[in-house]
C-alpha positions as CSV (number, residue, x, y, z in Angstrom):
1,X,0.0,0.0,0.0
2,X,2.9,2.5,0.4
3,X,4.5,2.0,-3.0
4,X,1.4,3.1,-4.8
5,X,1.3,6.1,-2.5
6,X,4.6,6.8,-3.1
7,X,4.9,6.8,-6.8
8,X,1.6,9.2,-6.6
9,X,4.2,10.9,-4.3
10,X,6.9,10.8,-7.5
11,X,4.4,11.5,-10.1
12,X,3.1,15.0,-8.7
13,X,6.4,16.4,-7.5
14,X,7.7,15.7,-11.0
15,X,4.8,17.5,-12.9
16,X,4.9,20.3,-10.4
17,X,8.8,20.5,-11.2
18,X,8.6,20.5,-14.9
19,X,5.9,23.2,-15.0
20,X,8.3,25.3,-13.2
21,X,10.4,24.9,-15.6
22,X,11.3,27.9,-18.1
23,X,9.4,27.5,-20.9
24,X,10.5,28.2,-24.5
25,X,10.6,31.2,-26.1
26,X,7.0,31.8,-27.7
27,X,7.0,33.1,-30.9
28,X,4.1,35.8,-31.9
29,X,0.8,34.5,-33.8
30,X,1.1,37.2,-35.9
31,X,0.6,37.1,-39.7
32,X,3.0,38.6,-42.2
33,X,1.3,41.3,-44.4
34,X,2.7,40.8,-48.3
35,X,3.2,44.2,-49.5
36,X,4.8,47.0,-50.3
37,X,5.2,50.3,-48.1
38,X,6.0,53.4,-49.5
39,X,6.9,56.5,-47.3
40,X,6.8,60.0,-49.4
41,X,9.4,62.0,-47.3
42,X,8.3,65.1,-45.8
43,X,9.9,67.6,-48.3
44,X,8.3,66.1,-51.3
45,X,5.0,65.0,-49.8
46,X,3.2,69.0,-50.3
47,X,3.8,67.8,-53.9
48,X,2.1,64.4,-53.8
49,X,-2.0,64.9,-54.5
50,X,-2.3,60.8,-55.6
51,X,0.0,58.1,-55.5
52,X,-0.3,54.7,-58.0
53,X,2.2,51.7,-57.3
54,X,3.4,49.5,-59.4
55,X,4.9,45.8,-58.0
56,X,6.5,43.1,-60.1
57,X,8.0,39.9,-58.7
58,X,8.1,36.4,-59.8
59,X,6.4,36.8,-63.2
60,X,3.3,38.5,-61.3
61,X,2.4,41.9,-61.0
62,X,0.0,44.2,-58.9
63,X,-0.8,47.5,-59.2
64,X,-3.2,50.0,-57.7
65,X,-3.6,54.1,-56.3
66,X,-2.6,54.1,-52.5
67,X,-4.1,55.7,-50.0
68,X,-1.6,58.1,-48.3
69,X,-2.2,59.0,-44.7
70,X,0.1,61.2,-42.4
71,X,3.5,59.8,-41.1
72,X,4.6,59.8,-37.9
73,X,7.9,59.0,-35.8
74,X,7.9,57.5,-32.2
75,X,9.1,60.0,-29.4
76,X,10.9,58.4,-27.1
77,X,9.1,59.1,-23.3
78,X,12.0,57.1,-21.5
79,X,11.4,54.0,-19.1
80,X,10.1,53.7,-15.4
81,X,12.3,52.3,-12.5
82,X,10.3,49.1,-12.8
83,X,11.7,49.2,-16.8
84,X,8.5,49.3,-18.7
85,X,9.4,52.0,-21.3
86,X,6.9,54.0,-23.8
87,X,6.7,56.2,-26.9
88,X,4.4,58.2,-28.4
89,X,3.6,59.1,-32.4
90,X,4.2,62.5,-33.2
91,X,3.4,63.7,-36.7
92,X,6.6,63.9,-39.3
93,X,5.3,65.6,-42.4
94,X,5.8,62.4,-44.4
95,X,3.2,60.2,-46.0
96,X,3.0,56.8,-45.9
97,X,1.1,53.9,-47.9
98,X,0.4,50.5,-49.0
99,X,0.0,48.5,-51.8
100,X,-0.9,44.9,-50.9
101,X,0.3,42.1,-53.2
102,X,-0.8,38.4,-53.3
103,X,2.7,36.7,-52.7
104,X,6.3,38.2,-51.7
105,X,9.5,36.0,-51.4
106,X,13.3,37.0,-51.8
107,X,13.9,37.6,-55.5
108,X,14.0,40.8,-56.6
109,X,11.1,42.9,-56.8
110,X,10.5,46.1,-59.4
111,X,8.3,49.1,-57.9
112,X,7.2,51.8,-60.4
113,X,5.6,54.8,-58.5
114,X,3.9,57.6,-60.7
115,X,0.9,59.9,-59.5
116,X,-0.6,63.4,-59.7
117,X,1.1,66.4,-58.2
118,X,-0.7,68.7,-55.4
119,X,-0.5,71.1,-59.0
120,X,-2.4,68.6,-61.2
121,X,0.4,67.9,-63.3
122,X,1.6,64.4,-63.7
123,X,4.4,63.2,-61.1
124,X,7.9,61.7,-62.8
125,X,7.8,58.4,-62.9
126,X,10.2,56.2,-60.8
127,X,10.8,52.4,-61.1
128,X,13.2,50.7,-58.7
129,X,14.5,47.0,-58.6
130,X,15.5,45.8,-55.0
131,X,15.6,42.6,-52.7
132,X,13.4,42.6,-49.7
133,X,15.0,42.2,-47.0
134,X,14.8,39.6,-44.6
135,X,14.4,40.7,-40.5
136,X,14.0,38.7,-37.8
137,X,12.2,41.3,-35.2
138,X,11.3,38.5,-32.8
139,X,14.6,36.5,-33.1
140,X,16.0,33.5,-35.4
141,X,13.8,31.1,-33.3
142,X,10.5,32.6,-35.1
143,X,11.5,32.5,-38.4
144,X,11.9,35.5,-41.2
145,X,9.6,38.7,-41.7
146,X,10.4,39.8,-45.2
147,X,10.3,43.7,-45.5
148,X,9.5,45.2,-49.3
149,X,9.8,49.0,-48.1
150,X,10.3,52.0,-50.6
151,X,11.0,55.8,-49.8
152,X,10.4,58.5,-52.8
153,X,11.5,61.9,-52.8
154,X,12.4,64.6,-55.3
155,X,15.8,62.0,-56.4
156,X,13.3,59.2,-57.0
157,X,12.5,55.9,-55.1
158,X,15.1,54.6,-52.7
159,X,15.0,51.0,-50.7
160,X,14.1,52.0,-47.0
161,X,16.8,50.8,-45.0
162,X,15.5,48.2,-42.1
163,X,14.6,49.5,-38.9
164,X,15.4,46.4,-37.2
């Protein structure tokens, strides 16, 4: 009668150990948009009234106007003694868009941008071949975020350089 109320004993004190364990690191459930951003830089953005994207990848291409709302940049508020830090957005002058695709993958990718200028006039066209870059924002473990990110200005369209 003791050894079954001893391995009882065994069995709990071994669960209660491994759940005290450190677990793994979890990795977010958080789906990868395919797509391309475009941020209009603040100096040229007066001169943006409508912005069209063009994306070609693969053999397949997607097009469309992109809606342009106001960019920001974070403000640094500094962190508590307990270290829980915060931000806030604070507008930048810039505009920033999206143009969603139906696939995006490591090969290089072309992005035309034309549009209509705050005057009515027709914007210059720019086209830009790139390779999206590959991040990891919540570590090797969780596997690759690819980033297709474009900045135009008065120069043309320039690859945004990763932010992380």
């Amino acid at each position: 009668m003791r050894k079954p109320g001893l391995l009882l004993a065994l069995l709990t004190t071994a669960s209660l150990v491994s759940a005290c364990e450190p677990a793994g690191s979890a990795c977010p459930a958080i789906a990868q948009a395919t797509a391309v951003a475009v941020t209009v830089t603040a100096g040229y953005s007066p001169r943006v009234a409508t912005l069209h994207l063009r994306a070609c990848q693969d053999g397949a291409c997607t097009e469309g106007g992109v809606e342009l709302r106001p960019g920001s940049s974070s403000i640094d508020q500094g962190c508590s003694p307990e270290g829980a830090c915060s931000a806030t957005a604070s507008p930048d002058g810039t505009k920033v868009g999206t143009l969603m695709l139906a696939a995006l993958t490591e090969s290089p990718i072309t992005v035309t941008a034309s549009g209509t200028a705050a005057d009515g006039g027709a914007l210059p066209v720019r086209t830009l071949e790139f390779r999206p870059k590959a991040l990891y924002p919540f570590g090797e473990q969780c596997g690759k975020v690819l980033s297709a990110a474009v900045v135009l200005d008065d120069a043309g369209l320039h690859q945004q350089p990763a932010s992380r």
